[in-house]
PLY file of the C-alpha trace (Angstrom):
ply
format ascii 1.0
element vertex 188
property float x
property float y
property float z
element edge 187
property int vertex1
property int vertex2
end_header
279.69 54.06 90.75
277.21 56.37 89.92
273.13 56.56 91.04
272.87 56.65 87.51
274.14 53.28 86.28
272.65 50.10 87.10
274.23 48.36 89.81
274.70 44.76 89.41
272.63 41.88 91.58
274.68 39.23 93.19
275.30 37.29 89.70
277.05 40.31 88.14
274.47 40.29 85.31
272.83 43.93 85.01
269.22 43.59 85.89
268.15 44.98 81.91
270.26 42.27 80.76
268.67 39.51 82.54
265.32 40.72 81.76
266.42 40.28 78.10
267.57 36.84 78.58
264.41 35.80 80.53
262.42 37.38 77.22
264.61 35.90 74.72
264.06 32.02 76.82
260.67 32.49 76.94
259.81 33.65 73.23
258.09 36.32 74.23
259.49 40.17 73.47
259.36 43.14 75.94
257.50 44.49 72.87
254.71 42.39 73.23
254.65 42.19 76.31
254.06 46.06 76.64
251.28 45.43 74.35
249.49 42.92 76.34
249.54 45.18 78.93
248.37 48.16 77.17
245.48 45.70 75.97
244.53 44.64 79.50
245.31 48.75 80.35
242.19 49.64 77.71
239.96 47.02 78.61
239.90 48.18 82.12
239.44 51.96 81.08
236.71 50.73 78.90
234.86 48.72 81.88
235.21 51.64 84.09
233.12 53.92 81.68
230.55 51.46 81.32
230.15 50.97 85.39
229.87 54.73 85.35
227.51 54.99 82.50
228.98 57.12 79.55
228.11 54.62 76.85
224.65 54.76 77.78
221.86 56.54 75.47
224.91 56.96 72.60
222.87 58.10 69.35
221.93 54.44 67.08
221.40 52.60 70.28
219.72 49.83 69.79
219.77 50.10 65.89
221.16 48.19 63.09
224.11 49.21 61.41
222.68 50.45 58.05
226.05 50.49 56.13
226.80 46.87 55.92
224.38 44.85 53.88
224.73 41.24 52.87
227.34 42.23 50.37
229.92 44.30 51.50
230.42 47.51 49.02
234.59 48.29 48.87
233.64 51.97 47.62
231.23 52.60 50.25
233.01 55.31 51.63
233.30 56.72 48.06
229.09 56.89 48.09
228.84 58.57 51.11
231.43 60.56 50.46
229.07 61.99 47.27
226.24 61.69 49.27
227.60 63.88 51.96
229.33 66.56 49.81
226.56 66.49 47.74
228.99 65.95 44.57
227.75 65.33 41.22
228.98 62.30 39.39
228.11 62.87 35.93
228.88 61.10 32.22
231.07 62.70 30.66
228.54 63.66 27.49
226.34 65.42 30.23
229.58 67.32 32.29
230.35 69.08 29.17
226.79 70.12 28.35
226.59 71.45 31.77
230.02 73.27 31.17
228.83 74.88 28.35
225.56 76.00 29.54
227.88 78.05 32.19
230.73 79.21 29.93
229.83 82.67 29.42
229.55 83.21 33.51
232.90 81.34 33.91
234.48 83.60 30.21
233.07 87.07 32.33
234.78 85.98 35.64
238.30 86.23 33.88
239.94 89.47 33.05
242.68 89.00 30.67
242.33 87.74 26.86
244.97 84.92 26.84
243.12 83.39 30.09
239.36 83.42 27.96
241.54 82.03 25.10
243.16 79.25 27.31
239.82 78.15 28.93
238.01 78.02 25.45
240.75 75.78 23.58
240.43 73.77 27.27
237.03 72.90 26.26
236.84 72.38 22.99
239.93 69.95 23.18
237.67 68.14 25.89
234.73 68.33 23.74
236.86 66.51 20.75
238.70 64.09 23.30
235.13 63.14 24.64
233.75 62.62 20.98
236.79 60.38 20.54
236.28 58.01 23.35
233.55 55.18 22.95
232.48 54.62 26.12
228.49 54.43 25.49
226.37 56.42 27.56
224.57 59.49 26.16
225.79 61.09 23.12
228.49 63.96 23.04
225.91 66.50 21.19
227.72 69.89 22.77
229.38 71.40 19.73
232.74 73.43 19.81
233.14 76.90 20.48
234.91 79.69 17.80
237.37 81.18 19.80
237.46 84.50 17.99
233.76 84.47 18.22
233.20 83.91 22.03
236.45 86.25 22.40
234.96 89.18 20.86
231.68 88.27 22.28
233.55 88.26 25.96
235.08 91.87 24.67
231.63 93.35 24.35
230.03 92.14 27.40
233.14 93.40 29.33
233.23 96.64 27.69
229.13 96.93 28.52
229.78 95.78 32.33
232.29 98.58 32.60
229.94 100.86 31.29
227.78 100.36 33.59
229.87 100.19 36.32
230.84 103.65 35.32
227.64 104.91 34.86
226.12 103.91 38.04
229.04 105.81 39.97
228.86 108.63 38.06
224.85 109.02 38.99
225.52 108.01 42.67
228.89 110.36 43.30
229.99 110.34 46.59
229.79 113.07 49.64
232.71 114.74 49.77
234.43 113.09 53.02
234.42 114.95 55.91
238.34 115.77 57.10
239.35 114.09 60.74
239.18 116.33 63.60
243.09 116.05 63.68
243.46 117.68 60.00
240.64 120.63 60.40
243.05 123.00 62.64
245.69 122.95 59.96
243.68 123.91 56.97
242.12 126.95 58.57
0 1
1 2
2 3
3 4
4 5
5 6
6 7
7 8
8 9
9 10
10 11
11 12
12 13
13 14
14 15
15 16
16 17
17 18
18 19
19 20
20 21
21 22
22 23
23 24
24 25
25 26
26 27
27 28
28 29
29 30
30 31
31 32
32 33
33 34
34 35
35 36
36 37
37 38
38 39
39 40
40 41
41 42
42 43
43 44
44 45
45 46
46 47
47 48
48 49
49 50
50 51
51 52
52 53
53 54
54 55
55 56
56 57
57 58
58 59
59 60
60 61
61 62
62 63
63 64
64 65
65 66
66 67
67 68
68 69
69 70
70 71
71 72
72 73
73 74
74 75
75 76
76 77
77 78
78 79
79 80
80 81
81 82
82 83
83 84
84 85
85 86
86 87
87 88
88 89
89 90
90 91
91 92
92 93
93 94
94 95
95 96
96 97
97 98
98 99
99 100
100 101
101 102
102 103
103 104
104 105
105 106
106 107
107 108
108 109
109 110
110 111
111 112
112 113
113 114
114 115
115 116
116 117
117 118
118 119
119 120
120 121
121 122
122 123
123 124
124 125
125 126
126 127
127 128
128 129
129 130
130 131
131 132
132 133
133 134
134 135
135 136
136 137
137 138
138 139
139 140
140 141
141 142
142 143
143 144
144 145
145 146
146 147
147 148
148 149
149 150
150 151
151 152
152 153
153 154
154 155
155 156
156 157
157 158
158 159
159 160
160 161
161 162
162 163
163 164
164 165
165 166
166 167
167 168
168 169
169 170
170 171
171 172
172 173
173 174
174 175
175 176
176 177
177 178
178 179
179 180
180 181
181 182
182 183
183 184
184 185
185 186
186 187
């Protein structure tokens, strides 16, 4: 026989086996027993840091818990979640208002035609959809946009941007670079 296999005691039972039966008699599982003693395990660990003082002066000491009130909220992590992130919850009516104030910064962030075309028929489908749905709350007052219009509109302020991107290189040219010290021997 091996060291590695269990040997048996004097009954001939293997000692894993009999620890088994003594569970199974008893109603309690090796499962929960492990648990009970990682309970009791914690609870010491726990009373040990208090003896030596690490819970004390712990930021809120002292002070109520502020996020349970008499009713308990089930989307309070939800609110502090906007809170926090500083997110903007906002009717739908108002969103697209918003939106459209900043359309022609979003339009002059995007470089090809299809992609301007895409994001306008985007928002005036949401503009319709919204005017569809009767959810009260403010009135959907933003109005759609002509494609072809803000298109051409998005051509010229793209074509005056490059302009001017143009122009302000051609008045600042650079310095010629100077050549590394490596490359100077050879071109003399």
């Amino acid at each position: 026989m091996s060291d590695l296999e269990p040997s048996p005691d004097e009954s001939g039972v293997e000692p894993v086996r009999k620890e088994r039966e003594r569970d199974d008699r008893t109603g309690r599982s090796a499962a929960a027993a492990r648990i009970a003693q990682q309970a009791t395990w914690v609870d010491l660990q726990v009373r040990r840091a208090m003896e030596r003082g690490e819970f004390d002066d712990l930021p809120g000491q002292g002070k109520p818990i502020e996020d349970l009130g008499v009713e308990h909220d089930p989307d309070w992590w939800v609110k502090k979640l906007v809170e926090r992130e500083n997110i903007a919850l906002l009717p739908p009516a108002i969103a697209l208002r918003k939106e459209d104030a900043e359309l022609h910064d979003r339009l002059d962030d995007i470089t090809a035609e299809s992609e301007v075309r895409r994001e306008l028929d985007d928002f005036n489908r949401r503009v319709v959809e919204t005017r569809r749905q009767l959810q009260g709350g403010p009135p959907v007052v933003t109005p759609t946009r002509d494609v072809d219009a803000e298109v051409s509109a998005w051509r010229e302020r793209r074509t005056a941007r490059i302009e001017a991107q143009r122009a302000a290189l051609a008045a600042n040219r650079p310095v010629p670079r100077k050549q590394p010290w490596w490359n100077r021997r050879r071109n003399r």
